[in-house]
N, C-alpha and C positions, 0 to 999 in steps of 0.2 A: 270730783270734777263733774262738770254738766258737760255731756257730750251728746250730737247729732248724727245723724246715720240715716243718709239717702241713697235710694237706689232704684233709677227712675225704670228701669225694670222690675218692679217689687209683683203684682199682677202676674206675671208668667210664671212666678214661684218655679225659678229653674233654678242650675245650678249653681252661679254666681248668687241667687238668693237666699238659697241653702247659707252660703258661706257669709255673707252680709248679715244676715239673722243670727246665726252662731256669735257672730260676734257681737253682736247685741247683749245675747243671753250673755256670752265672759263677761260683759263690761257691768253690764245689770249686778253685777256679785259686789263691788265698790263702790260704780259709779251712780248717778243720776243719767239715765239716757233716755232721749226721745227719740221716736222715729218717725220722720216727714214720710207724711201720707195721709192724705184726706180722705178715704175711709179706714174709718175704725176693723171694720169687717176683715180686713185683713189679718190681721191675730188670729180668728178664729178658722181662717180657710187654709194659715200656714203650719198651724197646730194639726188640724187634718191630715196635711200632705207631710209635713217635716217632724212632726210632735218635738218642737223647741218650746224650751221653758224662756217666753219672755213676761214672765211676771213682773210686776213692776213700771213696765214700760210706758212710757207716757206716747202716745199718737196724736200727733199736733201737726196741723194744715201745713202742705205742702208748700214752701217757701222759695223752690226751682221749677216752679210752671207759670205760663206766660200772662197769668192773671195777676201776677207779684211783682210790684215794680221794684226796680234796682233798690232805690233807697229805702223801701222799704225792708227788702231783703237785708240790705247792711244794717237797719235798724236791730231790726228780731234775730238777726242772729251775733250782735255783739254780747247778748249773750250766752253763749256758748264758749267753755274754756277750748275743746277740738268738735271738726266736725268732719266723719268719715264718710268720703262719696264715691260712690261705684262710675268709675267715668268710661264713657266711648270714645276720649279723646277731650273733649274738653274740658275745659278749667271754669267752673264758677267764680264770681266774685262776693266774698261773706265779709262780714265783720266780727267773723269769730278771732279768736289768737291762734289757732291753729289747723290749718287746714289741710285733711291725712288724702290725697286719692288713694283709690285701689285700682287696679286693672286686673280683670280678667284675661284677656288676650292682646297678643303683640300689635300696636301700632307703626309700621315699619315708617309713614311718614306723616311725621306731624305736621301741624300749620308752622311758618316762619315769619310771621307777621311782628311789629312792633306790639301791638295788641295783647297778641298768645305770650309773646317775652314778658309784655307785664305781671299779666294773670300769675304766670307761672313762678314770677318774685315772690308771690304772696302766697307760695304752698312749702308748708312744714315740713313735709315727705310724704313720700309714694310706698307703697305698700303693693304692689305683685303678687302672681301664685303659683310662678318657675321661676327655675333659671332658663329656662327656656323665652318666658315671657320677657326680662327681666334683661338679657341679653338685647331686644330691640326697643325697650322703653328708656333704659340707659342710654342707647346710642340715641335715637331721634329726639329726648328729650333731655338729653346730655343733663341725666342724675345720677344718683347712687340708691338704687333705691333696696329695700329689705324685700325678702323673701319668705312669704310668709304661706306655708301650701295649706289648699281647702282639708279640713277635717272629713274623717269617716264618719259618718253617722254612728253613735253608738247601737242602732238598730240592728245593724248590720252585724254577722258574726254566727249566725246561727247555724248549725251543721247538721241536719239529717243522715238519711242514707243515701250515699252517692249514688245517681243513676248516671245511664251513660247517653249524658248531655252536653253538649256543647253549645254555652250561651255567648251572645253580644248583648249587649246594653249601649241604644246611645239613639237619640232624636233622626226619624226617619227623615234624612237630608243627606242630599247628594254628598254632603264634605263626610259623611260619614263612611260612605263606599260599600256599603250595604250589597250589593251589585257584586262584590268582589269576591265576598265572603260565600254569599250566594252559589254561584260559580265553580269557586273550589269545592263546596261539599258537594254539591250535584255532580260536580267530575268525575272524582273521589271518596263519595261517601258510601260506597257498598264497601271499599276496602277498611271504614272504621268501625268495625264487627258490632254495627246496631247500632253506633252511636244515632243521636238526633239533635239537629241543628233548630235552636229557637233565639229568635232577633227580635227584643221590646226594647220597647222606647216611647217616648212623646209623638207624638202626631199632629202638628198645626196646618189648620186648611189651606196654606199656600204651598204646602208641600203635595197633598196631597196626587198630583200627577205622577210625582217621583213614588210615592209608596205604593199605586196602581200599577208602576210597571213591574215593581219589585212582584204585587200579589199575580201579574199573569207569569212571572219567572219563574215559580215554585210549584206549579200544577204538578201533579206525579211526582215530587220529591218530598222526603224525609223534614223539609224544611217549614217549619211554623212561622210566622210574625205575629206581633203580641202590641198593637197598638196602644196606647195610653193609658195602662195598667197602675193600677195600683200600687205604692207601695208596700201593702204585704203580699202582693203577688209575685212583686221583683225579689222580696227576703225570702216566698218558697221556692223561688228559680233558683235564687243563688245557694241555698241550702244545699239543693237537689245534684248542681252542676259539677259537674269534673274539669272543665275545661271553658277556658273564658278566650274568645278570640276576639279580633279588632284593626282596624284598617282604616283608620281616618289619619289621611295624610299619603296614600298608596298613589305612588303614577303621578304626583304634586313635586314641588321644587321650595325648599323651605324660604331660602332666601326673597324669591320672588311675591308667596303666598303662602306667607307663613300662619294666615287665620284660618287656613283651609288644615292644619296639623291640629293633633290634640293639643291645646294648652298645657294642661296637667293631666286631667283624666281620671278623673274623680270614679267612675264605673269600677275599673281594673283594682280599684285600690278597694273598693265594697266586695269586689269579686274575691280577693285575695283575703280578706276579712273571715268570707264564709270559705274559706279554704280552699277558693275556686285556680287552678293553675293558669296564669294569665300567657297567651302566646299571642303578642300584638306587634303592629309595626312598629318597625325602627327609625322611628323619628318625633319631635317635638319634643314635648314634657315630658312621655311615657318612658325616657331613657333614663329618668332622677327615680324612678318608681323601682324598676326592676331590674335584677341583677341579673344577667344572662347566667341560664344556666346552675345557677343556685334557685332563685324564687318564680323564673319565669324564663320565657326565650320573646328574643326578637325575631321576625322575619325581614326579608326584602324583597324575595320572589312569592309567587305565588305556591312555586315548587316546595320553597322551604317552608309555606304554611302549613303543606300537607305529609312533607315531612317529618317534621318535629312533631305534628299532632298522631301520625301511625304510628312513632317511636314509643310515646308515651302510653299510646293506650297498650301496646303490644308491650311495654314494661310496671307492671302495676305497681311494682317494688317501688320502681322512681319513678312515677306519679305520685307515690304517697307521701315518698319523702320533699319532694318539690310541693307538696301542699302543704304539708307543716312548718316547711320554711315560706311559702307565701301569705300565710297566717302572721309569723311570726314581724316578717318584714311590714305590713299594716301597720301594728302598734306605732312605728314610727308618724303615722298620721293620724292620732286619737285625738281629741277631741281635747286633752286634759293638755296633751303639747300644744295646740290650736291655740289654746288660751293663754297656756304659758306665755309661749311667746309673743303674740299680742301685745297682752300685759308690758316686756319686757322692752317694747316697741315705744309704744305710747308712753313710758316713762324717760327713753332716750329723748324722744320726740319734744314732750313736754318738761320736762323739766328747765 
């Protein structure tokens, strides 16, 4: 089949890109695929940051930017047998015969327009990356749509010598609660016998106030931030790490602002890969990920973050066993099921 794959966030090479590219590479193994986007350059800056095999792939002018007129779009892309689009809520109009969205995160309220109705006659299916997500794109966009969760990187997984580390991973942004985390080790971080709290992530200049007030929060404490690091720097963190903590969604109300929760959490499940013990909030997507108590614990208070993490470190017996089973639990999101089912998808889809 000839299929297409856009994702007008392709540029920010973030996570949701991560997961668009991978699927690229599956489809690449069968299919003919191109991918919209007008420069070329892109391959080589994503190969950099992600090192994905999309050999094969053809990079052909962007068909979804406002230099393309309608007809012509339904022109050039009648041929294409599917074409998968990363959407923020809207619906393109193609002349492909099948048209996949994906969502990354929950839309609690769509457009109800005669318009969005039609659009939305002419999509094959939805493709999601929870049940968490999956749960508000059903209800406001009244589908059924597959669940198909982001792959681990196979990079990921490497295990050194544990030190005693306690890492976050996730984009210095308020919805991440960075603030929170903060706080509790500074409270109680003399009672985690030497542990050391370090927080990387992405760094975009509009954020920038919110990571300034994080770097005068940490003066005199144990507490590092690791702004826009590489990723083999993230794979010697997570090698090195004993404990993965996390808090996006803390002091939030799902129903209300459910984009302010992790979608899935793609980090925890890297973290668990390198055998790191994940202890993160109790809500969003991170609740399909971890098993309380077997591969990882939830909190709610702040108390129980600093709880469950004194327990752990003052029992090394189980810590150790809780890393082997947060190892273990990962495999469920490898890259080879990623494809699978994909595959599995696009054949209900299409056929």
């Amino acid at each position: 089949m000839h299929i297409g794959i856009f994702d007008p966030y392709l540029e920010t090479l973030g996570g949701g890109e991560r997961y668009m590219l991978t699927a690229a590479s599956c489809l690449l193994k069968k299919h003919d695929v191109s991918l919209f986007w007008d420069d070329p350059v892109i391959l080589k800056r994503q190969f950099e940051r992600f090192h994905i095999d999309l050999s094969g792939i053809r990079v052909v002018p962007n068909l979804f930017g406002k230099t393309t007129s309608l007809i012509e779009r339904l022109r050039l892309t009648r041929q294409y047998d599917a074409i998968l689009f990363l959407t923020d809520g809207s619906i393109p109009i193609v002349g492909a015969r099948n048209l996949i969205l994906h969502f990354q995160q929950p839309i609690p309220h769509p457009p109800r327009s005669w318009f969005h109705r039609l659009k939305k006659s002419r999509v094959a299916a939805v493709i999601v990356n929870s049940n968490f997500t999956k749960g508000f794109i059903d209800s406001g966009y009244r589908v059924n749509s597959f669940v198909l969760y982001p792959p681990v990187s196979e990079d990921f997984g490497t295990v050194q010598i544990k030190e005693p580390l306690i890492l976050s991973i996730g984009r210095f942004h308020p919805f991440k609660k960075h603030e929170v985390l903060i706080k509790a080790f500074t409270a109680y971080g003399s009672s985690f016998s030497g542990y050391k709290l370090v927080i990387a992530g992405g760094l975009l200049p509009q954020d920038s106030a919110y990571f300034h007030s994080l770097v005068k929060s940490i003066k005199g404490t144990g507490v590092t931030l690791m702004p826009n690091v590489s990723q083999e720097t993230l794979k010697q963190l997570l090698s090195k790490a004993k404990l993965y903590w996390h808090a996006a969604g803390y002091g939030e109300r799902e129903h209300i602002h459910p984009e302010r929760f992790e979608h899935f959490g793609i980090a925890p499940v890297e973290a668990m890969a390198s055998s790191v013990v994940p202890i993160v909030y109790n809500g969003g997507g991170l609740k399909e990920i971890i098993t309380h108590g077997i591969d990882g614990f939830y909190w709610q208070t702040v108390s129980e973050l600093v709880e469950i993490t004194k327990t752990l470190i003052e029992n090394p017996k189980a810590l150790n066993k809780l890393s082997n089973e947060s190892r273990k639990r990962s495999d469920r999101f490898s890259e080879a099921n990623f494809c699978k089912e994909l595959s599995t998808i696009l054949v209900l889809v299409v056929s």
